[in-house]
C-alpha positions as a printed Julia matrix, in Angstrom:
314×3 Matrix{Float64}:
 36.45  28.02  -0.27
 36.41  31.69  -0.39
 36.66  33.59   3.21
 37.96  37.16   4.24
 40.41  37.21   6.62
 43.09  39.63   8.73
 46.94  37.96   9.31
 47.51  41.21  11.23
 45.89  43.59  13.27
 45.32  47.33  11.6
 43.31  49.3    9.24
 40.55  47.82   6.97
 43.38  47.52   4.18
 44.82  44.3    6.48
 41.85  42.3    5.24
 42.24  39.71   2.42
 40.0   37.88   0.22
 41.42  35.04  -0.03
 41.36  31.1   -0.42
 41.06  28.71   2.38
 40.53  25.14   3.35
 36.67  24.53   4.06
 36.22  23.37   8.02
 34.74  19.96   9.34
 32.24  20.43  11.73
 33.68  18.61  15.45
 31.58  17.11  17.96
 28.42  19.57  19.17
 29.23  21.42  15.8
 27.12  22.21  12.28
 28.73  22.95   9.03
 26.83  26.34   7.72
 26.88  27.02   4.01
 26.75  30.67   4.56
 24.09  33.27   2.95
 25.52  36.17   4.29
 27.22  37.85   7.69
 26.83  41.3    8.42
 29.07  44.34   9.21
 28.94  45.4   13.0
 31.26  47.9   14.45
 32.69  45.31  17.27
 33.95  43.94  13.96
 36.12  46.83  13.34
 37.89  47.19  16.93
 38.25  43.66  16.84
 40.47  43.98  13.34
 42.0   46.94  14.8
 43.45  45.18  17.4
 41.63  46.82  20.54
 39.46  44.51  21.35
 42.64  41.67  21.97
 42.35  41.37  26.04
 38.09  40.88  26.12
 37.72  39.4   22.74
 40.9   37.18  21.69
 41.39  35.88  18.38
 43.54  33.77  16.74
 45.18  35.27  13.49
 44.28  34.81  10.47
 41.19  36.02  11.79
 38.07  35.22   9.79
 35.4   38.18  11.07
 31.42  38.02  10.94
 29.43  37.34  13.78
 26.33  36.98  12.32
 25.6   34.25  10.32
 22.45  33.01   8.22
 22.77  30.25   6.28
 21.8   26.45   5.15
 22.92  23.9    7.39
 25.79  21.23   5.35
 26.73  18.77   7.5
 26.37  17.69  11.52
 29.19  17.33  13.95
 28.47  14.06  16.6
 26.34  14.46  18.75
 23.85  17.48  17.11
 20.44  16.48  17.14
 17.15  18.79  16.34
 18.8   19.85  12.86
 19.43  18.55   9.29
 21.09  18.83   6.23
 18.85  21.5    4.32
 17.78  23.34   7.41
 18.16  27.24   7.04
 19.45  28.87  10.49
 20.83  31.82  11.96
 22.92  32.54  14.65
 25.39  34.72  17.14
 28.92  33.0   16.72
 31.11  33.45  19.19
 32.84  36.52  19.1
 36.41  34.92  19.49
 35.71  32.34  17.11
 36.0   31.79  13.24
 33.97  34.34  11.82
 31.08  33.94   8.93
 32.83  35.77   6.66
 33.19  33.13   4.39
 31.12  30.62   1.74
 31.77  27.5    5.2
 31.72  28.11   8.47
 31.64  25.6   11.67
 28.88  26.6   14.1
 28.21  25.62  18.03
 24.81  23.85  17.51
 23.74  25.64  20.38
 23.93  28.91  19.16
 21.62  28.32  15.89
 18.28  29.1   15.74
 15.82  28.07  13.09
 15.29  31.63  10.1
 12.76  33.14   9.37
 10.87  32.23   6.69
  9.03  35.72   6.01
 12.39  37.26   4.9
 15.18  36.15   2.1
 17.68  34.24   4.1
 20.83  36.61   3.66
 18.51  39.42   5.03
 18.44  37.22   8.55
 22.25  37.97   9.66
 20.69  41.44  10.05
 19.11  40.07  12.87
 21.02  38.37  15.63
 23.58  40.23  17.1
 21.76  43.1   17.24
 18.4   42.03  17.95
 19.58  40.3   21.08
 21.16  43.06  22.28
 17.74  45.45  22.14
 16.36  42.07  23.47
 18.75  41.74  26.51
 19.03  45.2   27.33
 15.17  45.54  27.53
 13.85  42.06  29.41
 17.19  40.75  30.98
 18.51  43.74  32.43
 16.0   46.73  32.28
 12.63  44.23  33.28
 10.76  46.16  30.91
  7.14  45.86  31.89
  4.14  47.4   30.06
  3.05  50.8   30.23
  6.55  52.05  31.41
  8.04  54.93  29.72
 11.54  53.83  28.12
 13.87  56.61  26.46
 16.27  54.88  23.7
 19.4   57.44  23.06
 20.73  56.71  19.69
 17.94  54.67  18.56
 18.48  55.38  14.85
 21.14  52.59  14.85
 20.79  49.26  13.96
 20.14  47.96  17.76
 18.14  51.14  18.16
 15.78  50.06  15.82
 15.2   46.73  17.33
 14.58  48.3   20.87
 11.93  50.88  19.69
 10.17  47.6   18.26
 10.41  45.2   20.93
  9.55  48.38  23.72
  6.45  49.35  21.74
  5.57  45.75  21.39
  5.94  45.39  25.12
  3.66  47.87  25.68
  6.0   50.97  27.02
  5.59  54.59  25.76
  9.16  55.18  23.8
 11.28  58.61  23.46
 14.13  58.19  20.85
 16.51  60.22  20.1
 17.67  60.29  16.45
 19.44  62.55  13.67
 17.37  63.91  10.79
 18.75  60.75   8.24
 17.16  58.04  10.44
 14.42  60.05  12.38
 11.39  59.26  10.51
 12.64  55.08  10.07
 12.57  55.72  14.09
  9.49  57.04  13.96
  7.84  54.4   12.22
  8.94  51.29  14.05
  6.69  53.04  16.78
  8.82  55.67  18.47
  6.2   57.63  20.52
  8.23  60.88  20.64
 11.4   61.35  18.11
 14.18  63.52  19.65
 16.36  65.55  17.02
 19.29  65.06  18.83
 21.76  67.06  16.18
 19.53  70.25  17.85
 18.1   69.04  21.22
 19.74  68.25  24.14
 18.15  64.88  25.47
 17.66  66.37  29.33
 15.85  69.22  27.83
 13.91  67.12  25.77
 12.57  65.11  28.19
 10.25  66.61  30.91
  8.5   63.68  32.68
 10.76  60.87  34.15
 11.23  57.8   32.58
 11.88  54.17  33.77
 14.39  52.94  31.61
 17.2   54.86  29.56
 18.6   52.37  27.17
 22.13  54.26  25.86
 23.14  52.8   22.92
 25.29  56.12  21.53
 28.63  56.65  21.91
 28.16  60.16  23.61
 30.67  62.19  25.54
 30.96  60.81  29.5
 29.44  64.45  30.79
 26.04  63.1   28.06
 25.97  59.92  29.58
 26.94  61.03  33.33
 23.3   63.48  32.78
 20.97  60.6   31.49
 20.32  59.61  35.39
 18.93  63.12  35.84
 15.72  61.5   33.98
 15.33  58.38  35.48
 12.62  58.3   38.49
 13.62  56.55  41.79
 14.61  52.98  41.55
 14.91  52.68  37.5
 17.61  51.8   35.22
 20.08  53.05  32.94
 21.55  50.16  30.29
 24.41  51.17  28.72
 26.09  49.45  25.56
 29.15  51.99  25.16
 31.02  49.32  27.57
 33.84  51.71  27.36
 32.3   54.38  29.49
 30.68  52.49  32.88
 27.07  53.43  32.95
 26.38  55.87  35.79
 23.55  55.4   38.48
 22.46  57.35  41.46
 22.52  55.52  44.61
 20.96  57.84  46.79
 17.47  57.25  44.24
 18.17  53.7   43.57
 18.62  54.46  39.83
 21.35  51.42  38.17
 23.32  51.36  36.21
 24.05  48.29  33.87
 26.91  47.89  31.08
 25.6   45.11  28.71
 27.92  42.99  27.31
 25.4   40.71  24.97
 25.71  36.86  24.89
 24.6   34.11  22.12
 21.0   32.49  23.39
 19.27  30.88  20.6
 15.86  30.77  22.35
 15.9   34.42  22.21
 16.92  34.16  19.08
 13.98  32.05  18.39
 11.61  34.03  20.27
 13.15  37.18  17.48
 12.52  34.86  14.55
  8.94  34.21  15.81
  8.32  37.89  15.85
  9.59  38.46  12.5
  7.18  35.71  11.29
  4.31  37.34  13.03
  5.07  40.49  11.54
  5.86  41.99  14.87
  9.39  42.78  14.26
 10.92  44.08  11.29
 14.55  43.52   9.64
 15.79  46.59   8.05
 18.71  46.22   5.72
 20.58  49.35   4.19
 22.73  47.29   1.93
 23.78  44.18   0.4
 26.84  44.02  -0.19
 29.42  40.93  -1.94
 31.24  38.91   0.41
 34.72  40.27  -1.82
 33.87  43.7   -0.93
 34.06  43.07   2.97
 37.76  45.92   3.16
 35.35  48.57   1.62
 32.81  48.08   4.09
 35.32  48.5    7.12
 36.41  51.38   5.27
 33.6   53.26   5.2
 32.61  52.36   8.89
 36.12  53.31  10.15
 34.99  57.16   8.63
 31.7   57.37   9.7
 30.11  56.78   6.52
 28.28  53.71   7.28
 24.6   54.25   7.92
 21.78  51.31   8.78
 22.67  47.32   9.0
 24.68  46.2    6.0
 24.7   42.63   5.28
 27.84  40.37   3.64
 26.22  38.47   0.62
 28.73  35.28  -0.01
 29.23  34.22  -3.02
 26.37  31.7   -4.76
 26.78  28.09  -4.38
């Protein structure tokens, strides 16, 4: 089978399209025929090599996180799924990738796809839709009628969040840049922050209860968001590099999220979806053979919305 793969760390150039043997699913396991992956920037560090001490991988490397796809084959012991069955799924992030026309799955991490949406548009969905998902109910205890500012929501996750929160029933700032401002905007964004001409703190005038930071701004940026927090909220943080900041003497947390593989969030996403609650935004499709030029474009900034890695036809 066909599969993209790194035998090195370094620049997007280190990845190779290239045959390899098709995997057997083990016990607990499911043999995916894969639709499509998608790009996410963890995918970069991880081929850059920075990402070696929390996310170790064994080279060759096989990248793609996401998966959506039509279920091949079952491992012992996997029950609840069958040969036909169209899924989607968070792999795990040290694992063999999706980046390929085979991949072996944990059963456990597959939920069933939606069926409102073509299949290779679904590995839009997991990765980051669980993290808006976690960083909202798991960690920030959204409840409604909160007020919930999203910094950088005119990302991928961003999107997601300014969905689920307005679904929730919270009154949602987001901050965005003019390309991505009115998508914000209308996935229910009460307020839309410009901020390429507004700084966020003097943007925002009444407290909020959450700050969900999902931008990778400067540490003095992300050491002001607790200025806008009232007593006793929470900050979530995704730029795990810089520790989210609090303020102890008001209660405010902070909370890096590092997100995890749960199918029945997964499932609960899907559901949405169906309902029409939740919608998948792709930028791009893009051939599984054409995975380098992705990276490339990512690794200078020219990378904008979710792009998702079509494999080749069956």
């Amino acid at each position: 089978m066909k599969a993209v793969r790194f035998h090195e760390y370094g620049d997007p150039s280190v990845l190779r399209y290239e045959e390899v043997e098709q995997p057997v699913p083990g016990a607990g396991q499911v043999l995916v025929r894969v639709a499509a992956t998608s790009f996410n920037g963890v995918d970069g560090t991880i081929r850059g090599g920075f990402m070696q001490g929390p996310i170790p991988v064994t080279l060759p490397h096989t990248p793609g996180i996401d998966v959506a796809g039509t279920v091949e084959a079952l491992g012992e012991g996997v029950s609840g799924l069958g040969a036909g069955d169209q899924v989607v799924g968070f792999l795990p992030m040290s694992g063999v990738g999706a980046a390929a026309e085979y991949v072996v799955a944990p059963a456990g991490t597959l939920a069933r796809a939606p069926r409102s949406i073509p299949l290779p548009d679904a590995a839009a969905l997991p990765l980051v839709g669980l993290t808006a998902w976690q960083a909202l109910f798991d960690h920030a205890k959204l409840v409604p009628g909160q007020r919930v500012l999203i910094n950088g929501a005119g990302g991928a996750v961003g999107g997601y969040a300014v969905q689920l929160a307005k679904n929730a029933g919270a009154y949602v700032i987001a901050t965005a840049g003019p390309r991505s401002s009115e998508q914000v905007r209308s996935a229910g964004a009460d307020e839309v922050v410009d901020h390429t001409t507004t700084e966020v703190t003097a943007a925002v005038t009444e407290p909020v209860d959450v700050v969900l930071n999902l931008a990778p701004v400067d540490p003095a940026q992300l050491a002001a968001l607790p200025t806008l927090i009232r007593s006793g909220g929470v900050l979530v943080n995704t730029a795990v590099w810089m520790p989210a900041p609090g303020d102890e003497q008001r209660g405010v947390r902070g909370i890096d999220l590092f997100v995890t593989s749960d199918a029945g969030q997964l499932a609960r996403l899907v559901e949405l979806v169906d309902s029409g609650e939740l919608r998948v935004d792709v930028a791009q499709r893009v051939p599984l053979a054409e995975l380098a030029a992705v990276h490339t474009r990512a690794a200078a900034g020219e990378l904008h919305g979710k792009t998702v890695i079509v494999a080749p036809a069956a």
